[in-house]
FIDOMI-510383 format. One record per residue (C-alpha): residue in one letter; x, y, z. Coordinates in steps of 0.1 Angstrom, whole numbers, plus 5000, padded with zeros to 4 digits. Each point is the difference from the previous one (the first is absolute). Layout:
N
AXYZ ...
This chain:
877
X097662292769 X498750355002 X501750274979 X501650215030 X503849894988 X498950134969 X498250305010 X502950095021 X502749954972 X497950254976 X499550285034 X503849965005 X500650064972 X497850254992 X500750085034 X504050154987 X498450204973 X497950135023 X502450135027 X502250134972 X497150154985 X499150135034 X503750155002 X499850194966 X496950155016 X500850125034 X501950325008 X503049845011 X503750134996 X501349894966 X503949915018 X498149715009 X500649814964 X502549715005 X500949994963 X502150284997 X501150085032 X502550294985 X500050304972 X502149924970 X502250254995 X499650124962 X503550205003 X501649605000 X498049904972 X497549815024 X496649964986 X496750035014 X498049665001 X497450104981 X500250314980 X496950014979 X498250235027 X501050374997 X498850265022 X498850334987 X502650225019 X497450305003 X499750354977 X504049904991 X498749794969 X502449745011 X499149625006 X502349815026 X500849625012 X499949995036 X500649725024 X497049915024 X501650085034 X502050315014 X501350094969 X502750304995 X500450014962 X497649994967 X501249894969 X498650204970 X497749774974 X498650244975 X499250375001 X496750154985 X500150234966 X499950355006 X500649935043 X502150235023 X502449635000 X500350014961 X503450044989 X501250045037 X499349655008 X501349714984 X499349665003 X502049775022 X501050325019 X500149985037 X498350245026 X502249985032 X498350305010 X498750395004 X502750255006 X497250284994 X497650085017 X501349815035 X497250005013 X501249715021 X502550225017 X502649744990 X503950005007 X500449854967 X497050064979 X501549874969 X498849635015 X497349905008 X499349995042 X496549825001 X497749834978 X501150124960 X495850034992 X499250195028 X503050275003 X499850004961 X496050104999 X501350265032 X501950194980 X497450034972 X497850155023 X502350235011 X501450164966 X496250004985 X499550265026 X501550234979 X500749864969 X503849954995 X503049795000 X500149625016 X504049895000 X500949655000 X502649775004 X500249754975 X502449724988 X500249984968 X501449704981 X501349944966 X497649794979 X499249784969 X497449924981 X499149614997 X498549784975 X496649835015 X498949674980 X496650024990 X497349795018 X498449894969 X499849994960 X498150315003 X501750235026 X502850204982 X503950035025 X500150245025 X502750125014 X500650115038 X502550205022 X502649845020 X503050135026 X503549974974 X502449735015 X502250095019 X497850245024 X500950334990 X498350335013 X499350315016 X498450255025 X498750274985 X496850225017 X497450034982 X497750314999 X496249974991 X497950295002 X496349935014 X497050274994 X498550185027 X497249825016 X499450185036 X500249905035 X497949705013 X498450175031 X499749865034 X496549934995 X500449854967 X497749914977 X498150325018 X501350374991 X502949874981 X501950164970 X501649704993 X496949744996 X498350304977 X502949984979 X499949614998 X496649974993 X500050234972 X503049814984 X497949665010 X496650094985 X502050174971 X502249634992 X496649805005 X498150234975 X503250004975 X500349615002 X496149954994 X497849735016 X500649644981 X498249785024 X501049815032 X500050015034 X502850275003 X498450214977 X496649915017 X501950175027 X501450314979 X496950104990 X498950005037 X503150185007 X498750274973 X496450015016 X501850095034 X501950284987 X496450184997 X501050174968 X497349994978 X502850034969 X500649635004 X496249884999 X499949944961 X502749755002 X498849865031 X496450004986 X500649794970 X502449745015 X496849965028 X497349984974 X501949754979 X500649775027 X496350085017 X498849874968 X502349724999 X498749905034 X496249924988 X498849664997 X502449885020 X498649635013 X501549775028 X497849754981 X501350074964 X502750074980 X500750355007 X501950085028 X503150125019 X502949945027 X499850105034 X502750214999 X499350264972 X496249945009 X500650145032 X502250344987 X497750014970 X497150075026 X501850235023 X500750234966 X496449964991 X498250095033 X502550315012 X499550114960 X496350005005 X499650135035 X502450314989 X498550054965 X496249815002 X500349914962 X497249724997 X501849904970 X501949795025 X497749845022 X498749734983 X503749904999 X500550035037 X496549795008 X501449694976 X503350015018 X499450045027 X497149755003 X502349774981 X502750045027 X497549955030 X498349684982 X503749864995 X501150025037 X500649705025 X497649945027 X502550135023 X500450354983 X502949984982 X501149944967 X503149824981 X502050084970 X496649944981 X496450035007 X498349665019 X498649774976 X496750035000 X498949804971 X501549695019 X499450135039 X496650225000 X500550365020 X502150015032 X502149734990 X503949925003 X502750224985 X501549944972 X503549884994 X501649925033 X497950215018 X499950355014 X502150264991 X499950305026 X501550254977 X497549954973 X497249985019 X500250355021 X499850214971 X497349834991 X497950005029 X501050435004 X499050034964 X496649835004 X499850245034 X500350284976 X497249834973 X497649995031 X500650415003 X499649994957 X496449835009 X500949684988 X498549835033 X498549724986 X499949705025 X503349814983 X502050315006 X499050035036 X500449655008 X503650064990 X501050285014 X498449835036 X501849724994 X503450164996 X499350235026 X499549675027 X503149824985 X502750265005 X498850155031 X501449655013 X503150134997 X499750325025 X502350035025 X501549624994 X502550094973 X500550064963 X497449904975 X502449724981 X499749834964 X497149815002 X497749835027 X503149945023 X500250155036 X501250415008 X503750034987 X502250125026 X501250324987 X498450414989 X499449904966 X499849784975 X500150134963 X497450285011 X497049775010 X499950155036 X500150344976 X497149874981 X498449935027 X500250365020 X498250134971 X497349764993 X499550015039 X499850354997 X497250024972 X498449765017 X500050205032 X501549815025 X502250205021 X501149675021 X501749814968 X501450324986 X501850125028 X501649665004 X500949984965 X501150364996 X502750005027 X500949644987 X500550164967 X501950355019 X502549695017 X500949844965 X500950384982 X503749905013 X499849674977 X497649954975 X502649874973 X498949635003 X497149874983 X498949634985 X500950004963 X501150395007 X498650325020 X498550164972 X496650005018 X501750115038 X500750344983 X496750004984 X498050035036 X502650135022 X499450355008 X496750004989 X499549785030 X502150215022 X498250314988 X497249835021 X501650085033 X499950384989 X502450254985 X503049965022 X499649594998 X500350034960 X503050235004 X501649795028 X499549714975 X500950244966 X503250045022 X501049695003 X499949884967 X500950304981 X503749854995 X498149734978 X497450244980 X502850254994 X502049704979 X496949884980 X499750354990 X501750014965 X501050344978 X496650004984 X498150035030 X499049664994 X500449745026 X500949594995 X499749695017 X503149945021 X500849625001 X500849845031 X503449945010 X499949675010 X500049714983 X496149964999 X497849964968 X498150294983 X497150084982 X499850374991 X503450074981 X499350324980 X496850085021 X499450395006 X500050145035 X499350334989 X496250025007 X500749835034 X502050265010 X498250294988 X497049895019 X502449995034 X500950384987 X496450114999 X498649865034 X499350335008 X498050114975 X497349715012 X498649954961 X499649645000 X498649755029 X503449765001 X501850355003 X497750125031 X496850204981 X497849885031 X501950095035 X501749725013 X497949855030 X502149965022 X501650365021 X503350074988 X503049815019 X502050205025 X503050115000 X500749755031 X498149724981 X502050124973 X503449915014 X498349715020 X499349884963 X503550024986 X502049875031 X498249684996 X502049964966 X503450065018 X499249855034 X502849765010 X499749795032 X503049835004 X501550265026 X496750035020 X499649915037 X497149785006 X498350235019 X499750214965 X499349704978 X496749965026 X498950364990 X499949914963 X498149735001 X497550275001 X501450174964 X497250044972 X502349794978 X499849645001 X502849994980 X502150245031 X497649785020 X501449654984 X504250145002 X499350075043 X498649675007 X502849784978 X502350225022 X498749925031 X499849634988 X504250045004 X499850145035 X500749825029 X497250185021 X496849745012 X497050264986 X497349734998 X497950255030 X500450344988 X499549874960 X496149825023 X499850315011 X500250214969 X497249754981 X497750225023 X501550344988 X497350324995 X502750014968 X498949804973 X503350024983 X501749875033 X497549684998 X501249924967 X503450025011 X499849795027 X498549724983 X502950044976 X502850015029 X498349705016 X500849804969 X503850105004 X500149945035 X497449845019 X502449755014 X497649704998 X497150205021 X497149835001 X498450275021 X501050214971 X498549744974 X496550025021 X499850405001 X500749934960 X497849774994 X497050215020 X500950274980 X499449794965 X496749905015 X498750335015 X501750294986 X497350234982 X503250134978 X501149794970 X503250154998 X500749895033 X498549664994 X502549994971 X502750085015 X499649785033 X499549704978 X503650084980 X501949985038 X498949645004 X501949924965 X502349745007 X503250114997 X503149844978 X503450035014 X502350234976 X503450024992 X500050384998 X502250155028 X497950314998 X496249814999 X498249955032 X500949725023 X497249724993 X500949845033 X498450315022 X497149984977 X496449865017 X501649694985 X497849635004 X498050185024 X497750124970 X498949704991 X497449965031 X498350274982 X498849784970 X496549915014 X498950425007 X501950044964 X497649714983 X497150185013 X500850304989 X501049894965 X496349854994 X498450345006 X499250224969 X499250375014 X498850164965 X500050325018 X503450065014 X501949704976 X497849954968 X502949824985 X501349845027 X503550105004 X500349875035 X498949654997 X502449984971 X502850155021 X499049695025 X500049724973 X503650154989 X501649995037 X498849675006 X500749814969 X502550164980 X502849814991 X502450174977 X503850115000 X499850344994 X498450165030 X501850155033 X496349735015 X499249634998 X496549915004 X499149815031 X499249724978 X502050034970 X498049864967 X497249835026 X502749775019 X499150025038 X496450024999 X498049645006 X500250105032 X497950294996 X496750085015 X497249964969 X497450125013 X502150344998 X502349904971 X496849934973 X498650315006 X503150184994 X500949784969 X496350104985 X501050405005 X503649954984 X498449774970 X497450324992 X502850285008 X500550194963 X503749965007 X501249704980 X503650005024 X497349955030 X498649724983 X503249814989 X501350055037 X497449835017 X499149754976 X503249865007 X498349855029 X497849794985 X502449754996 X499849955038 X496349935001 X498249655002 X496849934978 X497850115023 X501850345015 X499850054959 X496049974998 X499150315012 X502650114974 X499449894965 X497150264990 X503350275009 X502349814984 X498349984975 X499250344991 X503450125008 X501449754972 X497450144977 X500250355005 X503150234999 X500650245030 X499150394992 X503650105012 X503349795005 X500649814966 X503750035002 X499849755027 X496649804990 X501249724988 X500149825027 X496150025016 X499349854962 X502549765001 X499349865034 X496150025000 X499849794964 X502749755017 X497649955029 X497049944973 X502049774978 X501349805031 X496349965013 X499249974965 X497050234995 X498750034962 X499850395003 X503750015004 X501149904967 X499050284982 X500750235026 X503349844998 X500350064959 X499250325000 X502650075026 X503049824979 X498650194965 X500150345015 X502250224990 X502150315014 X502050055034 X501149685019 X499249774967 X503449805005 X498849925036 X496849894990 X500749744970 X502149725025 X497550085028 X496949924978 X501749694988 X500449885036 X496050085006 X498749854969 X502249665004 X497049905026 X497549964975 X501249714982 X498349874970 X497250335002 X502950204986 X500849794966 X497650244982 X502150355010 X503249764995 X501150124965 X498850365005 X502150035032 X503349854979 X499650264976 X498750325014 X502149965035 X502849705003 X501750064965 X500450375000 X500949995041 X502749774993 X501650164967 X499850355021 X501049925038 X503049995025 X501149645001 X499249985037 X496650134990 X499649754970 X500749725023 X497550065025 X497550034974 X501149684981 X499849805032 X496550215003 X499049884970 X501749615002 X497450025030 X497050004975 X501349794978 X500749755028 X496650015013 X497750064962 X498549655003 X498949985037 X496350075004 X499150235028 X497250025015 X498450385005 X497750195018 X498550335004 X500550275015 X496550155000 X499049835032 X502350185021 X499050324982 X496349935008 X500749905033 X502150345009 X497250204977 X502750164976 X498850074968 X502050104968 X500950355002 X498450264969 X502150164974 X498750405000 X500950094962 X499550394992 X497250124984 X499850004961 X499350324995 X501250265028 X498050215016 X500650414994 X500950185033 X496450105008 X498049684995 X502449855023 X500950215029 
């Protein structure tokens, strides 16, 4: 039996932390948190669920709990030495709310009337102005200290504060006087008193604090070099040439190297620092990184958590860990952009940058660029990687992609709170990417999200990480915002390329694209008429685009004809749209499934292509009152398009589709078969398709076994269990090949293309698959647990051949799987391995494989390692 069950059971469940992953990421509102459905009210004693993540309450000094929804009260946690809050402020003290100034024009301004952060950072603003007094109304309880066991012999009691039983306290207002800082101007970060102010206190906190090392202080001293004062070159200088030096000799084929992550903001530093100084002290640093980088990247133009492994792979190969990581990779790519302007454009670095370029481009006009290799989010943002992307689009010139990802990045600058693991890096490339759109864009967007910066901010000028509210994991607790934000202050002064040095190019947005921008972040379509719904179908959003045509799914109203109709629009947008109302509510059309599938054979746009194949998804039913009713979906009536879809799917078009994204989206609509999709494949896990044509179905089968997605691969290998001996013939060099071979992209769903083409060679019992099979149970890293029964199952086929891997398998693999697994893991890999214990003594026959790969004339593909020694700049241009 093939591995599908298995396959599926590791997607699904990967699957959850995926969509919860996807959550954290997307700008949705935060009310929507089931675990706490209610504020606990401090005044009672209540406690917040998890205290342990203050937020910096802005130039007050004062850190606060807050709960993750509406809140409308903050509970002190500490107050900063020598803060406006010191001695005012106590801890365990309550803010209820700001009698002075009222800037909400409240009735009863000693409470709270909206969201505690926001009306809180509001009246900040407003007494900074002038400088002067900020009035609150605080509880304040009587207290106790508390002994606190220690953790271990070595950690000394502590003690900590706690509310005195009974509850006894009172309100008292509370008076903090703020400095004067200005008045943010309409126009802000352009012509404003206020930002000048900031960003002399900002520069001033950075210099004070001194560079250490790390990504946020890779980011200060850029946030120094913006400022354009030559005062803070020496310290900026000697942090660069330190780690500019530290950078040489890096080797993707030694010893010497570096993460992805700080690689990426290490080069940034490096290339703006030499392009605004030219200190060839530094160079030879940037040529080693960046070289380093661009040798380490997947074949699909991305990188992971960690450089590929090319010592194991060659150049071009898969990406390390479990595969790409968006958010990593995009600084990368815009800092080896920015090497290519340093002169460093050797033929590694622009192979990179072109292959980043192609990858993300997929991802115009279809949705948000997501975590990995997965398909467009449906939302603005997505911890700043559409951000990232408006500015490596923009270096790169291409007014098409920037546009998009500029107004996607405008939408999100109502939200940009969520963020996989935190949102340190959404703040990072927000308004730099707005700044893109012009002036009035990066104020629009400065606007928007001033109620955040304005709490960062603390009395030091300083700015620090604010964690995220909900319940989500993070990664950058004590990191430094400061040089973030002073980079978002000095957009104007155009100093550095991230900050806009080269004019953006793309024309500035209007004002009416402007406010076309923003109300696609507040658009609600519940009340619409249908005729209205029709008309934004045509929206530059996809994700406006997306809400209308869920909408219309609920409507009673027959639109098959007018949604034909629009397919023909002069407006792309309304194209895209239609193809995406059709899969709401096509109502079982064929005439709509033909005008679909015409358009997936025909269309010269790929976006449209894309989009026309996602309406024949075949749509689950859902319990959701609010989804879309499947039922007036195209429903059954997709399936007749499987033969035009099987065609399709076995083209490769290296012009338009060099990694073939849209056969892959055709291998995951007909054969997926998990539980955590709104879709079911038409054949889930392969079941459904003897009956298919093979003179179309083989064709198809050799595109998805060569697609550089390894989720493509495991989805339709899980045909192959449907297929005679002779349907398999024309297979096995494939098969082979794709058991052999990881996929460039797609390892967090690989598995199963391994585990179901070294099945097929161990049932047929080909020689070549017994290594291949060994290899796959000894790797190590994402999916191992998966891998261990699965290998177990494939081996058992080769009887008595595998007594001489017997013992080595026992002890490298069975014995620490079963000490270290689930039980219902440990028994399928003890029946796994009962399996080859059951069959050790049967002699089996086997054959090879290479007739089949002589007979199809595939060849073993070569390993491209980098050259020894690397080439300077000017013997290899």
């Amino acid at each position: 039996m093939l591995q599908g069950k298995n396959r599926n059971r590791a997607c699904w469940l990967f699957g959850i932390l995926l969509s919860i992953g996807l959550l954290f990421t997307s700008q949705l509102s935060w009310a929507k948190d089931a675990k706490v459905v209610t504020e606990p009210d401090y005044t009672k004693g209540e406690k917040l669920e998890d205290a342990s993540r203050p937020w910096a309450l802005g130039s007050t000094g004062a850190f606060g709990n807050i709960w993750h929804g509406d809140q409308r009260m903050i509970q002190i946690e500490s107050v900063a030495v020598g803060s406006p809050a010191e001695g005012q402020l106590n801890q365990l003290d309550v803010i209820l709310g700001v009698i002075s100034p009222n800037s909400e024009k409240s009735e009863k301004p000693d409470r709270f009337s909206r969201e505690a952060r926001k009306a809180l950072s509001a009246a900040i603003t407003e007494v900074e102005k002038a400088g002067g007094k900020l009035v609150l109304n605080v509880w304040r309880p009587e207290t106790t200290s508390v002994a606190v066991p220690s953790r271990g012999k070595k950690d000394k009691p502590t003690t900590k504060l706690v509310l005195k039983e009974p509850l006894s306290a009172k309100l008292v207002q509370v008076t903090l006087t703020l400095p004067k800082k200005g008045t943010f101007s309409a126009t802000s970060p352009w012509d404003c008193e206020k930002t000048e102010a900031l960003i002399a206190d900002a520069a001033q906190a950075i210099a004070t604090k001194g560079l250490k090392g790390g990504i946020d202080d890779d980011l200060n001293a850029l946030g120094l070099l913006a400022t354009g004062d030559e005062k803070y070159l020496p310290l900026v200088r000697n942090y660069v040439q330190k780690i500019a030096t530290d950078s040489e000799g890096l080797d993707v084929m030694g010893d010497k190297g570096i993460g992805s992550w700080a690689g990426g903001y290490r080069n940034l530093l490096l290339t703006e620092y030499y392009l605004l100084t030219k200190d060839e002290k530094v160079l030879p640093g940037i040529k080693s990184l960046s070289e380093y980088l661009a040798y380490g990247q997947s074949g699909c133009g991305t990188w992971s958590h960690g450089i590929s492994n090319v010592k194991l792979y060659g150049l071009h190969g898969p990406s390390a860990a479990y595969g790409a990581m968006n958010a990593a990779s995009l600084p990368i790519a815009t800092s080896l952009v920015l090497a290519q302007r340093c002169g460093i454009t050797t033929k590694p670095v622009n192979d990179a940058v072109n292959l980043s370029r192609a990858f993300y481009l997929y991802y115009v006009d279809k949705g948000t660029i997501p975590y990995g290799e997965h398909s467009p989010a449906g939302n603005f943002d997505s911890n700043g990687k559409n951000s990232m992307a408006a500015v490596l689009y923009d270096l790169l010139g291409d007014k098409e992609a920037t546009r998009y990802y500029v107004r996607m990045t405008l939408a999100s600058s109502y939200n940009r709170e969520g963020g996989h693991t935190g949102h340190y890096f959404a703040w990072q490339w927000g308004a730099p990417a707005a700044s893109r759109g012009g002036p009035l864009a990066a104020a629009a967007f400065a606007q928007n999200t001033r109620w955040f910066t304005e709490l960062e901010r603390r009395a030091d000028g300083s700015s620090v990480y604010q964690y995220q509210l909900r319940n989500d994991p993070h990664k950058y607790r004590g990191w430094d915002t400061t040089g973030q934000r002073l980079m978002q202050h000095c957009l104007p002064r155009k100093v550095l390329y991230i900050t806009g040095k080269a004019d953006s190019c793309i024309t500035p947005l209007t004002d009416a694209e402007i406010k076309e921008t923003l109300a696609a972040a507040t658009f609600q379509p519940e009340k619409l008429p249908v005729s209205e719904l029709l008309l934004v179908l045509g929206n530059w959003s996809p994700v406006v685009r997306g809400m209308a045509a869920e909408k219309l799914g609920q409507r009673d109203d027959d639109l098959v004809e007018p949604l034909i109709a629009m397919l023909d629009s002069p407006n792309r947008h309304a194209r895209y749209g239609a193809c995406t109302a059709l899969r709401y509510c096509g109502r079982n059309s064929q005439k709509a499934v033909d005008v679909l599938v015409a358009k997936i054979e025909n269309d010269k746009d790929m976006t449209m292509r894309y989009f026309a194949v996602n309406a024949l998804f075949l749509q689950r039913g859902s319990k959701d009152p609010n989804a879309a009713d499947s039922s007036r979906a195209l429903g059954g009536a997709v399936k007749s398009a499987v033969p035009a879809l099987l065609k399709v799917a076995a083209i490769y078009d290296p012009e338009q589709d060099i990694l073939r994204m849209l056969s892959g989206q055709i291998a995951e609509m007909l054969f997926y078969g998990g539980r955590v999709q709104h879709y079911i494949g038409f054949f889930p896990n392969g079941k459904g398709t003897e009956n298919l044509d093979r003179k179309l179905l083989v064709p198809a089968l050799k595109a998805w076994f060569a697609n550089p997605n390894g989720a493509v691969r495991s989805n339709a290998s899980s045909v192959l269990n449907y297929m005679g001996d002779k349907e398999l013939e024309p297979l096995w060099g494939d098969i082979y090949f794709m058991s052999k071979y990881k996929a460039l992209a797609g390892e967090m769903f690989a598995n199963g293309a391994r585990a179901n083409g070294t099945m097929m060679l161990a049932k047929h019992r080909f020689e070549e698959g017994l290594p291949l099979t060994l290899d796959y149970l000894y790797e190590d890293g994402w999916g191992k647990f998966t891998r261990v029964p699965s290998a177990f199952n494939s081996l058992s086929n080769y009887g008595s051949a595998l007594k001489p891997y017997l013992e080595e398998m026992r002890n490298r693999e069975y014995e620490r799987f079963v000490k270290s697994r689930e039980p219902s893991e440990v028994k399928r890999c003890k029946e796994a391995w009962q399996k080859i214990l059951d069959n050790i003594d049967n002699k089996v026959e086997l054959r090879s494989i290479q007739p089949f790969l002589d007979a199809s004339g595939m060849k073993e593909p070569e390993k491209v390692f980098p050259p020894k020694k690397v080439e300077s700049p000017a013997e290899n241009n």
